[in-house]
N, C-alpha and C positions, 0 to 999 in steps of 0.2 A: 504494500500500500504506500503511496505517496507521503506525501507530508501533509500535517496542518497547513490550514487558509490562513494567512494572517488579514483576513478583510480589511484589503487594501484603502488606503486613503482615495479620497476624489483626484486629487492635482495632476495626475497625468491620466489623461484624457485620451478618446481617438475617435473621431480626428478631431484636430483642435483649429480654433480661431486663427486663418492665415496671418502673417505680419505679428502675432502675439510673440514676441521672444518667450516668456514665461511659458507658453504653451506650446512646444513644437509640434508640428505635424508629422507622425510615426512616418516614414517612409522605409521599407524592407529592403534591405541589403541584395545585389544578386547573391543569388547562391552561388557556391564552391568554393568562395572563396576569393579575395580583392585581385591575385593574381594568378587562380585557377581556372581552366575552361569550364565552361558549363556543362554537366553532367547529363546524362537520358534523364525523364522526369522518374520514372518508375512509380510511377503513380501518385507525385503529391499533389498534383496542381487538382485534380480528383477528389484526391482530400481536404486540400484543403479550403475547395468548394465547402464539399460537403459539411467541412468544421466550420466553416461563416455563417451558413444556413442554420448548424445546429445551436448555437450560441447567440446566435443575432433574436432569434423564436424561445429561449430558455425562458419558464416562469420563474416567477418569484418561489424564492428560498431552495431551487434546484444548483447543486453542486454535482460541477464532471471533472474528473481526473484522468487525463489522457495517457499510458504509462507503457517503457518498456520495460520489465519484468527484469531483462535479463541484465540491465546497466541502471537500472535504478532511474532513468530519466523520465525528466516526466512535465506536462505541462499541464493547469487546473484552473477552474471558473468557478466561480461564484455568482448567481444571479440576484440580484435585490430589483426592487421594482423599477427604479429608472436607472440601472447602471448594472454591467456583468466585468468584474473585476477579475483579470486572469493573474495570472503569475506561472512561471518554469521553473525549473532546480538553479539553484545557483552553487558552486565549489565548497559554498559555507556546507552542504549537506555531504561528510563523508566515506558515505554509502553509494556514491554512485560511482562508475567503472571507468567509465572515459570523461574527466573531469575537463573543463575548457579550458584552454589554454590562453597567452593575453592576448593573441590574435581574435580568438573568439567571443571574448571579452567588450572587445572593442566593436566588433562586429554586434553584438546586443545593444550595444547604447547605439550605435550607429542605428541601427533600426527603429527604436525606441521605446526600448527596455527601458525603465527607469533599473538599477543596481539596488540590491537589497541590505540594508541598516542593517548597525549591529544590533542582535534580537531578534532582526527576521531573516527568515530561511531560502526567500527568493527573491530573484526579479518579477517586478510587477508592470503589470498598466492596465486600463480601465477603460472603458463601452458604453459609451454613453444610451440610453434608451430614451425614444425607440431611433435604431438604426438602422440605415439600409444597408442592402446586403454588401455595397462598396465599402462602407463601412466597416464591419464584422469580417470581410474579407483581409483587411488591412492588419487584423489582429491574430486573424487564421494565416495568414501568410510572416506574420511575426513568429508564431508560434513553429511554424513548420521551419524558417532558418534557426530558430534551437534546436529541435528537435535534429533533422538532420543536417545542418555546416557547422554547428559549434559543438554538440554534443554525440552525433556520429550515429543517429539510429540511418541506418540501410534501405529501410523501408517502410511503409505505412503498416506492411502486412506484420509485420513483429508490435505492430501497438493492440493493444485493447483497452478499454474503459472501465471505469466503474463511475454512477451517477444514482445518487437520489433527491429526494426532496424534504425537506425537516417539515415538522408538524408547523401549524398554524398553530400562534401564540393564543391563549385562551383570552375572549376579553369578555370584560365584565357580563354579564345579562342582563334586558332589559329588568328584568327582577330590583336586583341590585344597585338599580341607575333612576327609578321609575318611583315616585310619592305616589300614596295613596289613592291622590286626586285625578293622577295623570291614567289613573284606568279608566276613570269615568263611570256614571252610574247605572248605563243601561242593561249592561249584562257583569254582573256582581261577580260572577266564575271564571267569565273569559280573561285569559292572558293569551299574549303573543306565543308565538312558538318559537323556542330558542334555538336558532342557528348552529346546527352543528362544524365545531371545527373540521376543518382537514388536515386530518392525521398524519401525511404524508406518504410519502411511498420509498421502500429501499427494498429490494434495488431499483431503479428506474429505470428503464429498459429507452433505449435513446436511438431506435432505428436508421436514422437520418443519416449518423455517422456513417454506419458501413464496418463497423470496428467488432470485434464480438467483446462481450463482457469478460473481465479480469476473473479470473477464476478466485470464489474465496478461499478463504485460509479453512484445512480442517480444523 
């Protein structure tokens, strides 16, 4: 399994305000590298369609953890209702096999990774909602030069996911919230009928990707 979310801060955005220095506008690296040729795709441009589609649509309190198993890499979302806060492994975790090196390093802020504080575990950046799929593209195309020019996954077929959704916070009833008066006097019995929360769901099963689920731990 991945690492904890550190639910990222607002301040780095995507895309952001042209001309704002405070706010650059994410632009992704080519791949292979600043003075490698560019590789066959092997399927990422596929994915990482499909990973802008599935993140740009994520509801609220749904978290997806993109991961390779075998190197500990891994890239994660967080949805809140106007914003899907990602973040990737950063060298601070390690547990992972092919650690990046400063060429790669610089290659993530070059993109627009924000680099991760000490205390937190990753590089981070953030999606503003609702966004279009140009939009969400630009953070699925971030995510896939971690994934494979700085941290070295091969291919999209060695990832799988794991995604759920956390319970809906209990809020008060109208019970609770409601004088005497505010029922009124025509029918002495009647109350409203209390809104059941939503429990959530795990696993959450995220077709869209194309990825199969992370197998769990016995």
């Amino acid at each position: 399994m991945a690492n904890f979310f550190s639910r990222l801060r607002r301040s780095s955005t995507v895309p952001a305000p042209a001309g704002n220095a405070d706010h650059p506008v994410a632009q992704p690296a080519p791949p292979g590298g600043p003075s490698s040729p560019r590789e066959p795709d092997s399927g990422w441009d596929d994915f990482s369609e499909r990973l802008a589609r599935t993140i740009r649509d994520l509801p609220e309190r749904v978290y997806l953890i993109v991961e390779e198993l075998t190197s500990r890499t891994y890239v994660q979302f967080a949805a809140d209702a106007d914003r899907v806060d990602a973040e990737c492994v950063s060298n601070f975790n390690r547990t992972i096999t092919r650690p990046a090196d400063a060429q790669g390093e610089a290659r993530l802020v070059e993109a627009g990774w924000s680099p991760h504080r000490p205390g937190e575990m990753n590089w981070w950046t953030s999606l503003d909602l609702p966004a279009t799929l140009a939009q969400a593209r630009t953070v699925a195309d971030m995510s896939v030069l971690a994934l494979r020019d700085v941290y070295g996954v091969v291919s999209p077929d060695s990832l799988s996911y794991t995604a759920w959704r956390d319970p809906e916070p209990v809020q008060p009833s109208f019970e609770d919230t409601w004088d005497d008066d505010d029922w009124g006097n025509d029918d002495e019995d009647w109350k409203p009928e209390p809104e059941l929360p939503d429990l959530g769901e795990n696993p959450l099963h995220l077709p869209t990707l194309g990825l199969p689920m992370t197998p769990t731990q016995p």
